[in-house]
TORVO-363717 format. One line per field, with one value per residue: residue in one letter; residue number from 1; x, y, z of N, C-alpha, C in turn. Coordinates in steps of 0.1 Angstrom, whole numbers, m for minus. Layout:
// TORVO-363717
code (a:...) .
pos (NUM:...) .
n.east (X:...) .
n.north (Y:...) .
n.up (Z:...) .
ca.east (X:...) .
ca.north (Y:...) .
ca.up (Z:...) .
c.east (X:...) .
c.north (Y:...) .
c.up (Z:...) .
***
This chain:
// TORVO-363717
code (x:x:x:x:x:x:x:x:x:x:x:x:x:x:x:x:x:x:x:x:x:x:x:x:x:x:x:x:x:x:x:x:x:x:x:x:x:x:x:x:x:x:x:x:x:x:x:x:x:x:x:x:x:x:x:x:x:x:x:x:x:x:x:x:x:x:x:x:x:x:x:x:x:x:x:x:x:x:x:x:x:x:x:x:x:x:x:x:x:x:x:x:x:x:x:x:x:x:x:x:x:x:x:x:x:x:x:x) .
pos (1:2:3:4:5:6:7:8:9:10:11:12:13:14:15:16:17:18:19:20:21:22:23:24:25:26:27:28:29:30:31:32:33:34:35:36:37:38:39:40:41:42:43:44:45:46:47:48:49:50:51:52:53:54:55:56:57:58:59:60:61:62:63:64:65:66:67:68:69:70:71:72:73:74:75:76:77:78:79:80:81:82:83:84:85:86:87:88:89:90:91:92:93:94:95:96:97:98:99:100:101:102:103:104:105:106:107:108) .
n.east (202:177:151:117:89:56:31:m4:m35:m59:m77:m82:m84:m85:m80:m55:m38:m24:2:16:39:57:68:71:95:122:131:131:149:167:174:187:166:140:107:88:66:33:4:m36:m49:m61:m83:m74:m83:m97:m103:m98:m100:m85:m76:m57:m23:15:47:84:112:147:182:185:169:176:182:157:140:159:152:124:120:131:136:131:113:94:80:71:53:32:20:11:m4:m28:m40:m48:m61:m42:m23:6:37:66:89:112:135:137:160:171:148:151:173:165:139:155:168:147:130:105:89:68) .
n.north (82:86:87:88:78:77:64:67:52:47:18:16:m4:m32:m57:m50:m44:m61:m56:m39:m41:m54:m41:m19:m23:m23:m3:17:m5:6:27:22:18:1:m14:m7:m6:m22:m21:m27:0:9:32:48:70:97:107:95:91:70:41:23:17:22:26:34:35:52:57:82:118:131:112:95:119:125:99:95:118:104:101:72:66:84:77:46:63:75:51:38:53:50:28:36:56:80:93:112:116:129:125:134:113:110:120:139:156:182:196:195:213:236:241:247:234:228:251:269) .
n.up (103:82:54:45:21:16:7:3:m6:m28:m45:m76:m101:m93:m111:m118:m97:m88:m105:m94:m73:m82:m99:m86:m72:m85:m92:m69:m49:m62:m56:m33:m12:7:16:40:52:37:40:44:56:94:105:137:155:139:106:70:36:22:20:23:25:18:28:21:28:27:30:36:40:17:1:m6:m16:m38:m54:m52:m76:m95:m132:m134:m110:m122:m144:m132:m119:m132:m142:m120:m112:m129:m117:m93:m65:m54:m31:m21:1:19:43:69:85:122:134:112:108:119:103:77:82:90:65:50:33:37:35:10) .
ca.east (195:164:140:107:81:44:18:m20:m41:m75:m75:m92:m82:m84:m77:m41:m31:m9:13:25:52:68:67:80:110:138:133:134:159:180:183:190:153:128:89:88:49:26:m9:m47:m52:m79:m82:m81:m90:m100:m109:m93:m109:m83:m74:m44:m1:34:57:93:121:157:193:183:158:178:180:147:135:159:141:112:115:141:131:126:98:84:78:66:38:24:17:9:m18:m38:m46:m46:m63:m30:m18:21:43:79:95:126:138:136:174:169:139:157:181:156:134:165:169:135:124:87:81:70) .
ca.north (91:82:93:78:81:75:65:68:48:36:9:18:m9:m47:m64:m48:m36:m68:m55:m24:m41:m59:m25:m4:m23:m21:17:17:m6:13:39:20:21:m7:m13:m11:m9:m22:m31:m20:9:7:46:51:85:110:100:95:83:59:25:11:28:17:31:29:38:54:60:99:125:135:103:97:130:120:87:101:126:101:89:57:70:97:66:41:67:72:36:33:65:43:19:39:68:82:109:109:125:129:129:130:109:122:123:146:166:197:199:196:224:247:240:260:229:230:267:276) .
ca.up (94:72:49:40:14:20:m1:10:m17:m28:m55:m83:m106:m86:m117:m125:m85:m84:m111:m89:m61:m84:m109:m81:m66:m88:m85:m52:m49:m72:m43:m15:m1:14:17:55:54:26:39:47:74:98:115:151:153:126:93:59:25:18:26:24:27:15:27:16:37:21:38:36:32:4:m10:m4:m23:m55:m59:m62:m91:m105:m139:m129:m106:m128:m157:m126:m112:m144:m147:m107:m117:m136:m112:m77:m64:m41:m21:m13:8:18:53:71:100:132:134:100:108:122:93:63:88:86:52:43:23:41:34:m1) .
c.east (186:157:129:94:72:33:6:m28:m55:m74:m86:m95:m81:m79:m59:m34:m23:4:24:36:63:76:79:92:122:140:134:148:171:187:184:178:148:116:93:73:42:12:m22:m45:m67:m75:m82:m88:m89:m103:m96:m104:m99:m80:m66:m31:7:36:77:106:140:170:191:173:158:178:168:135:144:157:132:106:129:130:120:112:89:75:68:48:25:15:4:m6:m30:m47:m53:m52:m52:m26:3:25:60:80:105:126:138:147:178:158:144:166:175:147:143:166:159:128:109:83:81:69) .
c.north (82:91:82:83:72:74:64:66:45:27:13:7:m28:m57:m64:m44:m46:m68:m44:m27:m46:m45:m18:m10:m22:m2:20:12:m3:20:33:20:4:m6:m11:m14:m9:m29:m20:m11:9:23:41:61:90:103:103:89:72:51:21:21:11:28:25:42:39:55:73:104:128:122:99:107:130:104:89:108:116:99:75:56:75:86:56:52:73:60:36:41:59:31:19:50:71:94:106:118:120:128:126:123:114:128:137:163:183:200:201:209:232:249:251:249:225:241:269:262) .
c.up (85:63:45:31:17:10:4:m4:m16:m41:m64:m98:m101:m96:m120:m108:m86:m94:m105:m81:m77:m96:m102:m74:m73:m85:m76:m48:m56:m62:m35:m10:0:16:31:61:37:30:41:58:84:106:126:158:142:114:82:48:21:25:26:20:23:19:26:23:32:34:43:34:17:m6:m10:m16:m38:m56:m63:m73:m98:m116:m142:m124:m112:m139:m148:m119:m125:m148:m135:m110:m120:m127:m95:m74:m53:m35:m10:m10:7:35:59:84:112:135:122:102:111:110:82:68:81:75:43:32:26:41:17:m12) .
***
């Protein structure tokens, strides 16, 4: 089981982006999670406007989805805001994906 959280950035700040890993890992590692990707993207097909993903990889969806509105996060993306134009997501492992479906938590 997994869950993983996704960032999709553009840097809007070059002077202050190298304060953000070290910013975001204790909160992360508060929950149990991991960076598993943190670099530039090059498309293969279709487009995007930004450039560069983290993502960070928990035990669970659910754990996963309370890291993100923890505290800890809500205080960190405030900060992260200032420096990043971003677009995040949530999703569940593939072992997960039918159960979070059923659940009803992608309708509404």
């Amino acid at each position: 089981m997994a869950g993983y959280i996704l960032h999709y950035y553009n840097i809007i700040d070059r002077a202050r982006v190298d304060e953000l890993g070290p910013m975001s890992l204790p909160g992360v590692e508060k929950c149990g999670g991991e960076i598993i990707v943190a670099s530039p993207v090059k498309m293969l097909k279709g487009k995007t406007t930004y450039s560069n993903m983290i993502i960070y990889k928990f035990e669970s969806f659910e754990t996963a989805l309370e890291c993100y509105h923890s505290p800890e996060s809500s205080e960190f993306y405030k900060f992260r805001d200032q420096i990043v134009d971003v677009v995040s997501m949530i999703l569940p492992g593939h072992s997960e994906t039918e159960g979070v479906i059923s659940s009803g938590y992608f309708q509404g």
